[in-house]
Every structure is written in structure tokens, then in C-alpha cells.
C-alpha positions as CSV (number, residue, x, y, z in Angstrom):
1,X,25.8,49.6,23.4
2,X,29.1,48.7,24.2
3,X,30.5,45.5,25.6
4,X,33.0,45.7,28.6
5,X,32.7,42.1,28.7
6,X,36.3,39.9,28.4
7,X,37.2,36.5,28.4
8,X,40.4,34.9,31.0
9,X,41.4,31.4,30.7
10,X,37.5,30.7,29.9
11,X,36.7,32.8,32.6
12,X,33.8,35.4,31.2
13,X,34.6,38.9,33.6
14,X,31.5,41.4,32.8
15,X,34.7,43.9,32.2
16,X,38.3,43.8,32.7
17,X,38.6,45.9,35.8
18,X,40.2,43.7,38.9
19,X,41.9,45.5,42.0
20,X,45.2,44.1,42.3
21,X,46.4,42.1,45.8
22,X,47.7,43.9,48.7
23,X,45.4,47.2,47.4
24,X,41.9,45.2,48.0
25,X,42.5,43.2,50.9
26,X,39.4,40.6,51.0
27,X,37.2,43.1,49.7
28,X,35.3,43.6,53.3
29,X,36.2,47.2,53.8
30,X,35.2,48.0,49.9
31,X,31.7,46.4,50.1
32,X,31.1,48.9,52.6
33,X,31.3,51.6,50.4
34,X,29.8,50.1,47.2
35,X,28.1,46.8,45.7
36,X,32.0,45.4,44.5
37,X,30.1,42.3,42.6
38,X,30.1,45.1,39.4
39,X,34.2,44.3,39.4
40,X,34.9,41.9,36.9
41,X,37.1,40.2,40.0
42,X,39.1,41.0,42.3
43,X,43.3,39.4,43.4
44,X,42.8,39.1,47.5
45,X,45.9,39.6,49.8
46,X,48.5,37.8,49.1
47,X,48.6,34.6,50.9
48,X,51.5,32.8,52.5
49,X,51.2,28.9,53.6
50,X,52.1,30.2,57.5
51,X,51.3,33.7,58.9
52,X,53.2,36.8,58.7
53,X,54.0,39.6,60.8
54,X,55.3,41.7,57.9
55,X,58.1,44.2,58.0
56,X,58.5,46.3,61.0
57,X,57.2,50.1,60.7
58,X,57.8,52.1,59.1
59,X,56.2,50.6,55.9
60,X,55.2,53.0,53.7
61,X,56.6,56.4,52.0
62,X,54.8,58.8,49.6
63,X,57.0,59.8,46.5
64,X,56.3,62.3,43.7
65,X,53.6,60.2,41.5
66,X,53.3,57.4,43.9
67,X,54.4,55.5,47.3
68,X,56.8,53.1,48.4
69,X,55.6,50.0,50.6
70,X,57.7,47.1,52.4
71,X,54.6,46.1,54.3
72,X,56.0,42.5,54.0
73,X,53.1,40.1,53.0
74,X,51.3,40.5,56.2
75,X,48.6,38.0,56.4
76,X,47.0,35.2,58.2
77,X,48.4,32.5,56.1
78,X,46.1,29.9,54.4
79,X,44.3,27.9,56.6
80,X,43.1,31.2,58.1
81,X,42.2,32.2,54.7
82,X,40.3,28.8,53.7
83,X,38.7,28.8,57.0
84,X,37.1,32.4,57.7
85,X,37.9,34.9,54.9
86,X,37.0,33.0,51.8
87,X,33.4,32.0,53.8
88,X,33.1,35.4,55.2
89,X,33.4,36.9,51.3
90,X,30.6,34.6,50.3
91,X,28.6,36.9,51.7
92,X,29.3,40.0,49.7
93,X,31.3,38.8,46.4
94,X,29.3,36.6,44.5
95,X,32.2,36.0,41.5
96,X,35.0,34.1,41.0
97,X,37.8,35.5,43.2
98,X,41.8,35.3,41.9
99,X,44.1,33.8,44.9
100,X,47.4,35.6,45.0
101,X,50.0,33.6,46.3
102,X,53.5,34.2,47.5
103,X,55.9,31.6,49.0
104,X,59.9,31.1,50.4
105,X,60.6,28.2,48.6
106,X,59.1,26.1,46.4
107,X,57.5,23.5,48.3
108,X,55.9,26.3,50.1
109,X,54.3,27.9,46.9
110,X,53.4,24.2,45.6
111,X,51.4,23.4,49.4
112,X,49.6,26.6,49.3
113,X,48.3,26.6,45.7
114,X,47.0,23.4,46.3
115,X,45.1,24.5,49.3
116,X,43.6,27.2,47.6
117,X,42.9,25.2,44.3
118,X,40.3,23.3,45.8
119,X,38.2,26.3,47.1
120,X,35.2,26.8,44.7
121,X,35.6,30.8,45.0
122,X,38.5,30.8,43.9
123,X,38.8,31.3,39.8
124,X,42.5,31.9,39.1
125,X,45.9,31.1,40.9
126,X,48.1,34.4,40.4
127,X,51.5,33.3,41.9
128,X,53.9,36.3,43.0
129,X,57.6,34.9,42.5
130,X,59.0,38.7,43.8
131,X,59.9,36.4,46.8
132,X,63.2,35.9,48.3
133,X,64.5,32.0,47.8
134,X,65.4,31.1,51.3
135,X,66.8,28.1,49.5
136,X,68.3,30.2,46.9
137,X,70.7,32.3,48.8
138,X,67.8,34.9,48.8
139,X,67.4,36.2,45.0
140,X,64.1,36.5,44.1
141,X,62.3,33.5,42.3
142,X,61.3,35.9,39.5
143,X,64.7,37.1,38.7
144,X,65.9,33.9,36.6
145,X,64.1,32.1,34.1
146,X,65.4,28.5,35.7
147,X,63.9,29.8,39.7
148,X,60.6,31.0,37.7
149,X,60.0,27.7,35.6
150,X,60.8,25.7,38.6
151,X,57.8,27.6,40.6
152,X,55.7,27.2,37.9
153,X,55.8,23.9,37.0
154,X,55.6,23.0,40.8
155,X,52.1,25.0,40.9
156,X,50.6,23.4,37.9
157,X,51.6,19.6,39.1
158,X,49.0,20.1,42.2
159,X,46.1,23.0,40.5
160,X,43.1,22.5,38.5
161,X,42.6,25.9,37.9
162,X,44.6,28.5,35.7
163,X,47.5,29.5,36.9
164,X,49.1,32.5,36.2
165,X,52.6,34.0,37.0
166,X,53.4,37.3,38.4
167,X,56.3,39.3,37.0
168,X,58.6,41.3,38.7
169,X,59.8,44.2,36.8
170,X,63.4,44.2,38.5
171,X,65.1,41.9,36.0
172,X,67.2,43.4,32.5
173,X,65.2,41.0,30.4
174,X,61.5,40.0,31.5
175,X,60.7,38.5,28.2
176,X,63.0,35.6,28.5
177,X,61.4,35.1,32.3
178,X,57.5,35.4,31.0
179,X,58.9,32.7,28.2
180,X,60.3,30.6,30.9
181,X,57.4,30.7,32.7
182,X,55.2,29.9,29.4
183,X,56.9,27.0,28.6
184,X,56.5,25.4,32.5
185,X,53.0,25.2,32.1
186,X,51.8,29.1,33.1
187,X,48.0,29.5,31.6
188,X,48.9,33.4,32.1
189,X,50.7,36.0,33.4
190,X,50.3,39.2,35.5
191,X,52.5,42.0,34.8
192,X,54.2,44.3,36.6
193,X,54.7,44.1,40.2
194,X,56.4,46.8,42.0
195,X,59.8,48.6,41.3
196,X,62.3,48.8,43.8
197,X,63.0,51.9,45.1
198,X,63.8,54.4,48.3
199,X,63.4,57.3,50.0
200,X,65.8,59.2,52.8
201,X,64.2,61.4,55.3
202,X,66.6,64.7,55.6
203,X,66.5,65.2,58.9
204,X,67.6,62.0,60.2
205,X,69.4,61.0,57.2
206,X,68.2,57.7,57.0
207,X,66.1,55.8,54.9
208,X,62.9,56.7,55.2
209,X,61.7,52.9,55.4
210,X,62.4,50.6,58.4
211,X,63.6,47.7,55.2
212,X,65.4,50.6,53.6
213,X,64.1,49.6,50.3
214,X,60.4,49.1,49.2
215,X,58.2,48.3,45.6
216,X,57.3,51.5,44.2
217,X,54.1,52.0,42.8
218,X,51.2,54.6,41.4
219,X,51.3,56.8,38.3
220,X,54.9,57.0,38.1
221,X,55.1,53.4,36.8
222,X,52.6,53.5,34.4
223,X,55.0,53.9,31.3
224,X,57.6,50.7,32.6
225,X,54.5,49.0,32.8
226,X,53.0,49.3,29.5
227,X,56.9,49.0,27.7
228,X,56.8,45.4,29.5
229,X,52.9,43.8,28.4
230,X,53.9,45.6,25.4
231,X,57.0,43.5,25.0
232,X,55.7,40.5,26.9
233,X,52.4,40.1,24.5
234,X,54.6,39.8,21.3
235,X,56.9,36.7,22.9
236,X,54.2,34.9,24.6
237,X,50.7,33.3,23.5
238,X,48.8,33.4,27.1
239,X,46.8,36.0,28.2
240,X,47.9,38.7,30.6
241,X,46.8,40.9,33.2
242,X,48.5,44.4,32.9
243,X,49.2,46.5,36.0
244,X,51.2,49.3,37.2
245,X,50.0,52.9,37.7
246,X,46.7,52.4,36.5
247,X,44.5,55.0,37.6
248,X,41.1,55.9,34.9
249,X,39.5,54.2,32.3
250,X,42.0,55.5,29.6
251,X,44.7,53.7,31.3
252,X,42.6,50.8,31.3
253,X,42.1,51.2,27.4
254,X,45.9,51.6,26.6
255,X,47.1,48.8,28.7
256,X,44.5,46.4,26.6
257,X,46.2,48.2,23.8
258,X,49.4,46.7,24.9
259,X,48.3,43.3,25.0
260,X,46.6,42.8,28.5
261,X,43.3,40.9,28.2
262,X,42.3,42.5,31.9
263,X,44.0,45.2,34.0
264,X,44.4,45.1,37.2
265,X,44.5,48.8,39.6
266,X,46.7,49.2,42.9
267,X,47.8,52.0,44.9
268,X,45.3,54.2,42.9
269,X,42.1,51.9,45.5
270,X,44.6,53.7,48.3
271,X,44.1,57.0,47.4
272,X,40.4,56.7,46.5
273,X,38.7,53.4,47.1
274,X,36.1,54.1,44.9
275,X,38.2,54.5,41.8
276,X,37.5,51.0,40.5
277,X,34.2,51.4,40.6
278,X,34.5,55.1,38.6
279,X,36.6,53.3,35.9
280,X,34.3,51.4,35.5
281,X,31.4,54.0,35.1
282,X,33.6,55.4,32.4
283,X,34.5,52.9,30.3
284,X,31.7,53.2,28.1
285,X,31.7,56.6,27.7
286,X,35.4,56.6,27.0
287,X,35.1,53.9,24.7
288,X,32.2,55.4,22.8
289,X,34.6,58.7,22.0
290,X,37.5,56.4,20.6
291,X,34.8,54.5,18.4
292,X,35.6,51.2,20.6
293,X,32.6,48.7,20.4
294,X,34.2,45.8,22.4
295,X,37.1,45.9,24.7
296,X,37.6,42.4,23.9
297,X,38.4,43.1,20.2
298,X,41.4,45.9,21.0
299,X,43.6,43.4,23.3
300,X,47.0,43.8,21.6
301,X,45.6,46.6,19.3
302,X,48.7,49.0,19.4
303,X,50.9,46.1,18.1
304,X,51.9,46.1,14.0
């Protein structure tokens, strides 16, 4: 018998698989289609302290491998969250959920996390710092070490429970960032988000996108990803959750491989939204062919 089983922050996940935010929403639609409790957890939508329109339409664009989206953190903001989603999810998700949280400036990231820290379904913090600094002349907070520590040692002066960092991948060196980020206090870190990228539709010769640009995502970004937990796990001691492009159970294997200690899946739920639940199903088999008795025991495997 093989053990799926996996341990985050002290957090014991029956297996490593988690749908990643802005793939899953609050898990409502999902439930619907299978029992989601067998995920080992899932990131809900990200959450912003007021509520967001998002980016005007279009917001999405299919590319070879994958699909651009600028959907623009759409959500009800987080006393909508605390006050009807987390209750309603009681109902059909009986684990610790992971809070994804995105903010303008850094008061705002520090007010939300706090909200959401005190809500008992919620298990981990996972902050995404692929904002824009309003206050910052508008760079991302993940795109210097200084703007990331800042975030992250905000978060942790006001939360309880882990907190761990999300990573954009558009920065030349995401090592010094994740280190940054470890030495402010981060218990962890989720890596990657999505690349930047863009499309042009022919006939109007415009960008395809009402933004213009947009975070690319799917299988096409499955080899950036693993290059960065790869490099990430040998500079940092905190555990990480890998993403980017994952889309079957041997993906799932060789991103623990890497160094991720649970992996979350994306775009692939939008496609088919019972993939997570297939992965899962195949695991064991998978494992049992590359004589792998505990996923635990080959985090960071592929490293000398």
C-alpha cells in the first residue's frame, strides 16, 4: 500500500493534490460533480479586502499548450467571503481550506490576512504579491526582494497561521525574492504564478485581450515551473507548493521531485474539472510502477 499522505507546515493533507486559486473558485460548482473532501485542500479565489469588478472583457485567450487570462481578481472581497462563502463551504468541504490573498498596498494585504486568519476553515495564508503597488508607482510587489519582505513581514505581524508567499515568475532572479521572503518570516512558498504573455487577433490587429497582456498558463509552462521549485528548494528551507502546467499524476510526481512538498493544478480544472480528482486515482498506480512507497519521502528527490 502506498501512502499519498504529506505533511504542510504541520498540516497532515491525505495527498498532495490542491487546485490552485482562481481555477477552483469556492469549490461549490466542483462538489457538484464529485465528493472534493478526497483533495488534500483546496486555494479558494483569491480575495481582495474590498470587491472587484475585474478587467473588462475580453478576459481570456486560448494559446498553443494553454490560455491567457486578465480576469482581474474578480471577487466579493472579504467580508463577503467571511460572511457567506466560508459558511456556505462548511457544508461540502470538511478540510482545512488555504486563503489566497492579494492586495494594492500593503496595509491592504496586512487587513485582509488578518481577517481571514481568525476563520477556523481556513489552514494556510497563501499571499499572491503579483499585484501592482499602487503606492509603488505600480511594479509588482513580487518583483523586488525589499517590496516582497515588506509584504511578508506585514502578514506574519497580524496571522497565527502559516503563511506562505506566492511567487511570480516574471523576475530575472526568483531565488533572491523566495530568500527575501524566507528571511521576513514566510513559513512557505507557492511557486509559480502565471507568465505574462499576449495574443493578437489577425483580423483586427489588436490584442486579442481587452488589458492587452494576460498570465499565461497550462502545459506550456510546466518546464519554467519545475526550473524555478528546482532552483527555489536548494536556497530556501520552507516547504513549497509547486504549480504551473500541471496536468496528471506524473507531473505531480516530478514537481515533488523538484522540491515541492504539495502541488497545486490550475488551468488543467478548466479544461476538465474532474482532473484533480483523476490525479488522484492515479497516483498510486503511478507510484507503484516507479517503485515509490511514500510521496512524502521523494520531496526534493531529483536534487544531488
Amino acid at each position: 500500500m502506498v501512502d499519498l499522505s504529506v505533511d504542510l507546515c504541520g498540516l497532515r493533507l491525505s495527498n498532495p493534490v490542491i487546485p490552485a486559486s482562481g481555477c477552483f473558485g469556492y469549490g461549490k460548482e466542483f462538489a457538484e460533480y464529485y465528493d472534493i473532501n478526497i483533495l488534500g485542500s483546496f486555494s479558494f479565489k483569491g480575495t481582495t479586502l474590498h470587491p472587484r469588478f475585474g478587467n473588462p472583457t475580453p478576459r481570456i485567450a486560448e494559446t498553443p499548450m494553454g490560455m491567457l487570462n486578465a480576469v482581474g481578481l474578480q471577487n466579493p472581497g472579504a467580508e463577503h467571503v467571511i460572511a457567506h462563502e466560508l459558511p456556505e463551504m462548511k457544508a461540502y468541504f470538511q478540510k482545512p481550506v488555504i486563503a489566497n490573498v492579494s492586495g494594492f498596498s500593503v496595509e491592504e494585504y496586512e487587513k485582509t490576512c488578518e481577517m481571514l486568519d481568525g476563520q477556523a476553515q481556513v489552514g494556510i495564508l497563501e499571499v499572491n504579491i503579483s499585484c501592482p503597488n499602487v503606492h509603488g508607482g505600480g511594479l509588482a510587489f513580487g518583483t523586488c526582494p525589499e517590496s516582497a519582505a515588506a509584504v511578508t513581514k506585514a502578514v506574519k505581524r497580524v496571522t497565527k497561521k502559516p503563511v506562505f508567499i506566492k511567487l511570480s515568475p516574471n523576475v530575472t532572479d526568483i531565488v533572491s525574492i523566495a530568500k527575501a521572503c524566507e528571511d521576513a518570516g514566510a513559513d512557505g512558498l507557492s511557486l509559480i504564478n502565471t507568465l505574462l504573455g499576449l495574443r493578437v487577433d489577425l483580423k483586427s490587429r489588436k490584442p486579442v485581450l481587452a488589458n492587452v497582456t494576460g498570465g499565461l498558463s497550462g502545459p506550456a509552462v510546466l518546464p519554467v515551473a519545475l526550473r524555478m521549485v528546482y532552483q527555489v528548494y536548494e536556497a530556501v528551507k520552507i516547504p513549497l507548493m509547486g504549480m504551473g502546467g500541471v496536468s496528471c499524476a506524473r507531473d505531480v510526481i516530478e514537481m515533488m521531485l523538484c522540491g515541492a512538498s504539495a502541488v497545486q493544478v490550475g488551468a488543467a480544472n478548466l479544461v476538465n474539472p474532474f482532473v484533480c480528482k483523476e490525479i488522484i486515482e492515479q497516483l498510486p498506480l503511478e507510484m507503484e510502477k516507479l517503485g515509490i512507497g511514500s510521496l512524502q519521502e521523494i520531496i526534493g528527490g531529483a536534487h544531488a
